[in-house]
C-alpha positions as CSV (number, residue, x, y, z in Angstrom):
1,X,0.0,0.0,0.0
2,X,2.6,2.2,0.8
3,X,4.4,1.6,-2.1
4,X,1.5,2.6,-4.3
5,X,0.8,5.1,-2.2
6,X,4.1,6.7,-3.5
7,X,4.0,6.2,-6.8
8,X,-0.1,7.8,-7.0
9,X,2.2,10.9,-5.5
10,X,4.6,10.8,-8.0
11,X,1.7,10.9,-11.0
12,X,0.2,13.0,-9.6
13,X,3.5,15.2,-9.7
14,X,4.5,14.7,-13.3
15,X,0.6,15.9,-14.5
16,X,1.0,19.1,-13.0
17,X,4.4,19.8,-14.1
18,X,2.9,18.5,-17.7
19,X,0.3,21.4,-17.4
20,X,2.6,23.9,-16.8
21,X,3.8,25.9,-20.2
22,X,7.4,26.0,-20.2
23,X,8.6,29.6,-21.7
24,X,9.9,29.3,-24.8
25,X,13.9,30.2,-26.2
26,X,13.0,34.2,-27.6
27,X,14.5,34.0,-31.0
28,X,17.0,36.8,-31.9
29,X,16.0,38.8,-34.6
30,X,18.1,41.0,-37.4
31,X,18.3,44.3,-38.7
32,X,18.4,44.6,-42.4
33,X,18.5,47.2,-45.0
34,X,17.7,47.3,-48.7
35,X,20.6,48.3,-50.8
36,X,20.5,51.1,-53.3
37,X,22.0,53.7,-55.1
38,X,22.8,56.9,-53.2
39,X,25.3,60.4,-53.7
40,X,27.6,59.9,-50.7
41,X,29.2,62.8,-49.4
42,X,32.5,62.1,-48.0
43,X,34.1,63.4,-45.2
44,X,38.0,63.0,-44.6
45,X,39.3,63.8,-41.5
46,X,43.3,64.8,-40.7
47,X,45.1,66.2,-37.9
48,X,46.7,69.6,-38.0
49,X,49.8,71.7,-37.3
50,X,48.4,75.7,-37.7
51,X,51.5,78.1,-38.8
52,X,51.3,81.4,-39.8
53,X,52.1,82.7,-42.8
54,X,55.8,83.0,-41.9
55,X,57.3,83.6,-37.9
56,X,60.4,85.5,-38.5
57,X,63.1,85.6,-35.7
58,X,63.7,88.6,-34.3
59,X,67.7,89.2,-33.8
60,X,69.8,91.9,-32.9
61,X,72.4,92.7,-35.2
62,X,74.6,94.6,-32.9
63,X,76.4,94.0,-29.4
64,X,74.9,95.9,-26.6
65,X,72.8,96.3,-24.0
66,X,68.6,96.5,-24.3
67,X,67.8,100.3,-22.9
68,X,64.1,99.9,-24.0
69,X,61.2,97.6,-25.0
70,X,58.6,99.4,-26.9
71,X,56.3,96.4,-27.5
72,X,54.1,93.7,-25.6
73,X,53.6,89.9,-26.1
74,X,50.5,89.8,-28.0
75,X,50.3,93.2,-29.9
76,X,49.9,93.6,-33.7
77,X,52.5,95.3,-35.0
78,X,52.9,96.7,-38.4
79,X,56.6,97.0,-41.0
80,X,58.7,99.0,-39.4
81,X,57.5,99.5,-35.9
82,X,60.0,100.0,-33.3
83,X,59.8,96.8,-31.4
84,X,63.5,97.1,-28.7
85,X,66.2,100.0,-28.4
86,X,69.9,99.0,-27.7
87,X,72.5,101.3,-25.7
88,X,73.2,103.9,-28.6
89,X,75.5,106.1,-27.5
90,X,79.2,104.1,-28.5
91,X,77.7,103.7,-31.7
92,X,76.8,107.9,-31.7
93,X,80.3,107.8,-31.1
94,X,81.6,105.6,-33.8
95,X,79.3,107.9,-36.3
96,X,81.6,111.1,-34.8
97,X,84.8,109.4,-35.1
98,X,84.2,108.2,-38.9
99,X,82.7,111.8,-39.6
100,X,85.6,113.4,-38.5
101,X,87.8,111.1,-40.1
102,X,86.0,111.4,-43.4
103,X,86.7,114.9,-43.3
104,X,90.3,114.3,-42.6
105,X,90.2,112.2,-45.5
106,X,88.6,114.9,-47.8
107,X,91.1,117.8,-46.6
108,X,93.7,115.6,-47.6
109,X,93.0,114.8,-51.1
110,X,92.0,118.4,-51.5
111,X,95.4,119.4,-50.9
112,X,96.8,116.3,-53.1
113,X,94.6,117.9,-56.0
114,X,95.9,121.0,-55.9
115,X,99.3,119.8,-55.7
116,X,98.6,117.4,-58.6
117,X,97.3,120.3,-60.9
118,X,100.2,122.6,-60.1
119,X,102.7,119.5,-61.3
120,X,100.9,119.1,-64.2
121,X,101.2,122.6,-65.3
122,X,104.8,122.8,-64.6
123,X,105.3,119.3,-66.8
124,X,103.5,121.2,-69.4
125,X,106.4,123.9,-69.1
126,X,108.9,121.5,-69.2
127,X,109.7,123.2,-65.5
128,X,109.3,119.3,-63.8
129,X,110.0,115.8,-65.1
130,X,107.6,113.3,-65.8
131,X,107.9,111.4,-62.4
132,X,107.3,114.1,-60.2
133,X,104.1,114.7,-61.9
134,X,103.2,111.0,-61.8
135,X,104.0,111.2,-58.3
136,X,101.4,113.9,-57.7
137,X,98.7,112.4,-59.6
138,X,99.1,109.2,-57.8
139,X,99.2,110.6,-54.4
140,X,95.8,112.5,-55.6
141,X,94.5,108.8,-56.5
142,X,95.6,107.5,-52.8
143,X,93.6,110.6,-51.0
144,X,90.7,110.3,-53.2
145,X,90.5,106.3,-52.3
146,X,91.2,107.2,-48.6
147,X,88.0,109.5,-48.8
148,X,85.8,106.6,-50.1
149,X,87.3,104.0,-47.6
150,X,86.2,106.7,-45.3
151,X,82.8,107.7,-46.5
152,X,82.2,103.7,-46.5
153,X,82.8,103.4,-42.7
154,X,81.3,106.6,-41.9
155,X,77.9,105.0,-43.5
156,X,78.2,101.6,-41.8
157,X,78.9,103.3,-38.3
158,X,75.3,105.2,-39.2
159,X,73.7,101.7,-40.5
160,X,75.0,100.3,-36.7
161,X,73.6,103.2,-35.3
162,X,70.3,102.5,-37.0
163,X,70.4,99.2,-35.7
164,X,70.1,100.2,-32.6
165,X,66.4,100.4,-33.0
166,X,65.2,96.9,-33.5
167,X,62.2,97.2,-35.6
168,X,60.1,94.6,-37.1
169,X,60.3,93.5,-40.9
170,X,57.1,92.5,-41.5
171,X,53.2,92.9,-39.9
172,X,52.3,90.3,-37.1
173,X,51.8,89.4,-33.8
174,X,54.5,89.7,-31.2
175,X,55.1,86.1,-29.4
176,X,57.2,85.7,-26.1
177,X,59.4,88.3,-25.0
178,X,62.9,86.3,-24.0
179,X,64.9,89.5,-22.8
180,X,64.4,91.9,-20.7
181,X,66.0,96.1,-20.0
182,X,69.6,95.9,-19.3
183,X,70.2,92.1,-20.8
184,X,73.4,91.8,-23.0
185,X,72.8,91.1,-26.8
186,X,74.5,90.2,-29.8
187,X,74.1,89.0,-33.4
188,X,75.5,86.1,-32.0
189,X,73.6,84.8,-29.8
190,X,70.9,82.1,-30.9
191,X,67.6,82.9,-29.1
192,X,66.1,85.4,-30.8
193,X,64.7,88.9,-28.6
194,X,61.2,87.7,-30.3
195,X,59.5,86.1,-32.9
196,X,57.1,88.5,-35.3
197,X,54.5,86.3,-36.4
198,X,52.5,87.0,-39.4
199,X,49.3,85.3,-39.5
200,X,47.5,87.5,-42.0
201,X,47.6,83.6,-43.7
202,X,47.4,80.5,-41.6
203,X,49.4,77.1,-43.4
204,X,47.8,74.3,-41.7
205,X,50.2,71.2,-42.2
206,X,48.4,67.8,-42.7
207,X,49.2,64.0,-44.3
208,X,47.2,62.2,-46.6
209,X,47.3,58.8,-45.6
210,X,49.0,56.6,-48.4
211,X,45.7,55.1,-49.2
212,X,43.7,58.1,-49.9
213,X,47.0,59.1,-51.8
214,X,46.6,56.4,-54.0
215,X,42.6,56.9,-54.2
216,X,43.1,60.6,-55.3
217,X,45.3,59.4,-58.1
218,X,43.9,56.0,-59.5
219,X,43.7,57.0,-63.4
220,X,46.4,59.2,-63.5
221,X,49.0,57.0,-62.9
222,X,50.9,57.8,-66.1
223,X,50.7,61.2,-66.3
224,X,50.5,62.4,-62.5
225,X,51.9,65.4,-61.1
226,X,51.5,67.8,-58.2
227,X,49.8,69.9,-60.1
228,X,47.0,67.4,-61.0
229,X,46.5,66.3,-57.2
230,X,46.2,70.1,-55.9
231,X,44.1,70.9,-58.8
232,X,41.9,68.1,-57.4
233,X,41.9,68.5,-53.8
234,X,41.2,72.3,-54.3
235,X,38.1,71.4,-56.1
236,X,36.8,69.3,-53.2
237,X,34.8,71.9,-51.2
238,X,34.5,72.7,-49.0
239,X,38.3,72.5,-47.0
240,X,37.1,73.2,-43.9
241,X,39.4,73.7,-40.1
242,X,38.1,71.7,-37.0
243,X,39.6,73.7,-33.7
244,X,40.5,71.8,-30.4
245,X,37.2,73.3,-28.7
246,X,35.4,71.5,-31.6
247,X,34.6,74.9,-33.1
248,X,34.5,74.9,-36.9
249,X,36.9,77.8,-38.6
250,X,34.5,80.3,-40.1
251,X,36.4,80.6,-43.4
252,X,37.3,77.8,-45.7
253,X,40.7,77.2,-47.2
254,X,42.8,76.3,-50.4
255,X,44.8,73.8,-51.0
256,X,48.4,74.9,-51.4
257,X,50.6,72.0,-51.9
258,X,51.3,68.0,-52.1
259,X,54.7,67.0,-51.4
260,X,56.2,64.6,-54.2
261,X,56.8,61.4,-52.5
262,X,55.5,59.0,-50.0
263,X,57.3,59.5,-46.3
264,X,58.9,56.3,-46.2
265,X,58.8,56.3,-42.5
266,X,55.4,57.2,-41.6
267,X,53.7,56.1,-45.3
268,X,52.4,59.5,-45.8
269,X,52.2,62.4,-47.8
270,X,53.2,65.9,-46.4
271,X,50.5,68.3,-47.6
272,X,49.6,71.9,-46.9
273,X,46.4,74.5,-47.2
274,X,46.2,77.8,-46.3
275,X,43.3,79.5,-44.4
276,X,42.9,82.9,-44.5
277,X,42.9,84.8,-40.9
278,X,41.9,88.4,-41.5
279,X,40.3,88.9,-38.2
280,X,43.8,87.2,-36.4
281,X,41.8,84.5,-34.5
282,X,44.0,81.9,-35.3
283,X,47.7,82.2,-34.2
284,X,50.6,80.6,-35.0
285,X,51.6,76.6,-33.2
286,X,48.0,75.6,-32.2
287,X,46.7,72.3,-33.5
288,X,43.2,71.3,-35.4
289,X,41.4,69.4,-38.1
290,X,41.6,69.6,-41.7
291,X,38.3,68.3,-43.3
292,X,37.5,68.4,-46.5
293,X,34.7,66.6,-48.3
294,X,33.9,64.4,-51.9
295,X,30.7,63.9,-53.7
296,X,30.6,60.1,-54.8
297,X,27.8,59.9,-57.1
298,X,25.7,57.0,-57.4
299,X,27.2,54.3,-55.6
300,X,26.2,51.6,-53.5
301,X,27.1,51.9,-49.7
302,X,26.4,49.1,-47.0
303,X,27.5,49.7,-43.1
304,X,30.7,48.6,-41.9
305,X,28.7,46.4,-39.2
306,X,27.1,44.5,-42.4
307,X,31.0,43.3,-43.9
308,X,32.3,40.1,-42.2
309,X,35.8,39.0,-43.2
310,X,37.0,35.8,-44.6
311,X,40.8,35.6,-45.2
312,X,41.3,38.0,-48.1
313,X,36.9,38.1,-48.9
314,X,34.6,40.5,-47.7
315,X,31.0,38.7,-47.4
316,X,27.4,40.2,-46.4
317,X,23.9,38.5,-46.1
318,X,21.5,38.4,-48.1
319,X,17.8,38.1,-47.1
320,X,16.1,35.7,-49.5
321,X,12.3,35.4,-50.1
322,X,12.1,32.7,-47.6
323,X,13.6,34.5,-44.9
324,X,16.9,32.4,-44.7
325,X,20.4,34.2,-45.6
326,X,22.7,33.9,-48.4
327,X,26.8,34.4,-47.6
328,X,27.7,36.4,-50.7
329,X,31.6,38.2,-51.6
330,X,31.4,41.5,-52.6
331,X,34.3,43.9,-53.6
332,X,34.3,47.1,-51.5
333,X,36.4,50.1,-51.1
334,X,37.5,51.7,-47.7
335,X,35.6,55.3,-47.2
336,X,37.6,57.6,-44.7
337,X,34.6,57.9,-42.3
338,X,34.8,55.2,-40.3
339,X,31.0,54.0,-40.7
340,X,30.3,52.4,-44.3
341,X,32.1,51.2,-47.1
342,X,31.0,51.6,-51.3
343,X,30.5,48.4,-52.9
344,X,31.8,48.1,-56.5
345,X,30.8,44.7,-56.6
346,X,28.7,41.5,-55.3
347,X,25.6,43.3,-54.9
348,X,22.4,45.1,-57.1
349,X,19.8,47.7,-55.8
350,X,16.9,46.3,-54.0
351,X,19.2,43.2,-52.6
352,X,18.2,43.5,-49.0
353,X,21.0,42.4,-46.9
354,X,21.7,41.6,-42.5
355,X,23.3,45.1,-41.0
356,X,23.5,44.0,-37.3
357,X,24.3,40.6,-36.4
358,X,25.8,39.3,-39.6
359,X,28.9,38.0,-37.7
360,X,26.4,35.3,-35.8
361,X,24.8,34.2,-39.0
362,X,26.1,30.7,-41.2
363,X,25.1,30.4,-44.9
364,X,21.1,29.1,-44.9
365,X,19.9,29.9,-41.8
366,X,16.7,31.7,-41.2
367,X,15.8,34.7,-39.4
368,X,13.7,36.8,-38.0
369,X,13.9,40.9,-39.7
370,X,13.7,42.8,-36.9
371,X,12.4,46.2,-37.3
């Protein structure tokens, strides 16, 4: 009895379990898109060094002390502005000295002219030989080159002089100050007083990656030049300037140049495009973005989430009409974005195709299309 007992209970156990509804596995479902022809616009993104148009160095070209700075860091100056004054007075000096020595210099070939003219007229009389008046009219020749030699160092004591005033050569911005009133100088010393920047023009210094290089110049292979790539990057419009803040540069720039060859050691290619700055926001040695953008027309673009690699092939997955996938290779090209690539081949418009998930999926299987 007990026995059956027991195995009544047991029954009686497995019928209720039976008549519970045991929750089902969820299947996962898949995003998909339908492929078509679209104009992609392309951006291409590249890190920037900002220079301006050129920084020139700011050197003394005299020995002396600094007696005044007339300039701040910061200030726009203009050619010509007085920007530092060194000690002038040994150098008014030098100018007195080389005056008065000048003058020397003149009396004395003055009186070797007149002595020259009176031998001349007594050769004529036959009063004086030959050599004395040679002599004459070479000493004459010695005074009158002793005038210029001094009329030449007269002028380049004045030119020191000048030189005293350190003025800029070109409009800018003053950078960092590195001396100070009283500080010995020289034109040989190696840090410069300042540096005059002029950023009327900003040259913002990127790379092109060596694939993009090669991109930009598939089909001219045989006939390429700098020329043709500049030509080409400048009409890509707009060439836009990303700042650090993530500001966007309110005027757009032009490309200036494309260096020749590949950097062998980084595999890129030195390039340069010029921005202008006529309000002087941008200065000299700060960093950004150069971004500057291509139309592709009519192609075929899938995401990058929709590629799943094999080796050297590229497939996707393609929905078919009974809901199970396809594994198909398709050709694509890399897009500097980051997001999708074009396909060039593998595909048509209207193929509708797995864009999150495709990495789980094996050839055959069917899914659910998620929304």
């Amino acid at each position: 009895m007990k026995i059956l007992s027991k195995l009544l209970a047991v029954v009686t156990v497995m019928s209720l379990v039976a008549c519970v509804d045991v929750p089902k596995a969820e299947e996962t479902s898949y995003e998909t898109m339908m492929v078509k022809r679209v104009n992609e616009k392309i951006e291409y993104v590249y890190p920037a060094k900002l220079k301006g148009k050129q920084d020139v160095s700011i050197l003394p070209q005299v020995t002396g002390t600094i007696t005044s700075i007339v300039t701040v860091e910061g200030r726009m100056v203009r050619k010509g502005d007085l920007l530092f004054v060194i000690d002038q007075e040994p150098f008014r000096l030098e100018v007195q000295t080389a005056a008065a020595n000048t003058a020397a210099a003149k009396a004395t070939m003055e009186s070797a002219k007149l002595n020259y003219e009176s031998s001349l007229q007594l050769y004529e009389k036959g009063i004086v030989s030959a050599y004395v008046m040679e002599t004459a009219r070479n000493e004459y020749k010695t005074a009158q080159a002793a005038v210029a030699q001094a009329q030449a160092q007269e002028s380049q004591a004045r030119v020191d002089l000048n030189r005293c005033s350190v003025k800029s050569p070109v409009d800018g911005i003053v950078g960092t100050i590195n001396y100070r009133i009283g500080d010995l100088v020289s034109s040989m010393m190696v840090e410069p007083l300042t540096i005059i920047s002029d950023n009327s023009v900003i040259e913002a210094y990127f790379s092109l990656t060596e694939a993009d290089f090669t991109a930009l110049t598939r089909g001219y292979e045989d006939k390429i030049t700098n020329d043709i790539i500049e030509q080409y990057l400048s009409e890509l419009t707009p060439i836009k300037l990303r700042l650090k803040d993530g500001s966007m540069y309110e005027y757009e720039g032009k490309m200036k140049s494309v260096a020749g060859l590949v950097d062998i050691g980084t595999g890129s290619v030195p390039c340069k495009v010029d921005f202008p700055n006529p309000k002087a926001s941008l200065r000299s040695g700060i960093s950004g973005s150069v971004i500057f953008q291509e139309m592709l027309p009519d192609i075929m673009t899938v995401p990058q989430t929709a590629i799943n690699r094999l080796q050297d092939k590229s497939l996707v997955y393609v929905v078919q009409k009974d809901s199970t996938v396809k594994a198909t290779i398709v050709e694509i090209e890399e897009i500097n974005n980051g997001k999708i690539y074009a396909v060039t081949s593998g595909l048509k418009p209207g193929d509708e195709i797995v864009t999150v998930g495709a990495n789980n999926l094996v050839d055959g299987q069917k899914i659910k299309i998620g929304k």
